[in-house]
N, C-alpha and C positions, 0 to 999 in steps of 0.2 A: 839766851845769848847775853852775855857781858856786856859791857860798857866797852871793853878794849878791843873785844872779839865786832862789834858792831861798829867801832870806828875803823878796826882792817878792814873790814866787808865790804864799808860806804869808800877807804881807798882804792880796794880792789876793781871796786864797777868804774870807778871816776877814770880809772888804766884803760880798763876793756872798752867804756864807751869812745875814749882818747884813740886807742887802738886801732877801734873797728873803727871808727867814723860812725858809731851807730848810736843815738840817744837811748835806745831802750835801752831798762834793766832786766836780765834774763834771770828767770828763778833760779835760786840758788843752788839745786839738783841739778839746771839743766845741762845737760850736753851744751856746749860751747861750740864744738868740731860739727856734732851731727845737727844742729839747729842752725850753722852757717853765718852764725856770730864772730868766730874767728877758724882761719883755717892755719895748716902748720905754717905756712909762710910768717904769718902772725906771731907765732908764738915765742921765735927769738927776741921781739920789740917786747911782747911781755914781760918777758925776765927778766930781760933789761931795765925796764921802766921798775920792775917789783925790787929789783936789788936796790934800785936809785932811794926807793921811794921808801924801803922799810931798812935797809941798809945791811943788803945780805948778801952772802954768795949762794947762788944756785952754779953748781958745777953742771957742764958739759954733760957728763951722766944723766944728769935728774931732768935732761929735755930732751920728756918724753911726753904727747900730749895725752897719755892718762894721767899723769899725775897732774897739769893744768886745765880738768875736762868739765872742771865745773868750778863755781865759787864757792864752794863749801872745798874741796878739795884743795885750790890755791890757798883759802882761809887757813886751813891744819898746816899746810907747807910750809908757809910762811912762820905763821906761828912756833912750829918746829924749829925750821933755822934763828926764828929770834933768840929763842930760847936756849938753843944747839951756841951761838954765836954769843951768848951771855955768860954761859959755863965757863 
């Protein structure tokens, strides 16, 4: 992992712990949804906070929680639309 890819990831938990109310950091694989870290209630605040925070749109479509169902997964998302949003 990068230098840039490990400062989204260390963003990313910083959301989810904000999020959940939860201090732990869940393994980067794990289910988010089935581990009880966040449920869909949750996951609009996510978006919200990740667009804020990395300066992106996630459209209406893309909230679905497979595609936010781990931090490796948010990680490529992100990354994608930064990218996607640079073009």
């Amino acid at each position: 992992m990068d230098r840039i890819e490990k400062d989204r990831t260390e963003k990313i938990v910083k959301i989810l712990q904000a999020v959940s109310k939860n201090p732990a950091v869940p393994d980067s694989q794990e289910s988010l949804f089935d581990s009880g870290y966040l449920d869909s209630f949750a996951l609009p605040e996510v978006v919200s906070e990740l667009e804020k925070e990395f300066q992106i749109r996630i459209p209406d479509s893309d909230l679905n929680p497979r595609k936010f169902e781990t931090i490796d997964r948010m990680e490529r998302y992100v990354a994608l639309a930064e990218s996607s949003a640079k073009a």
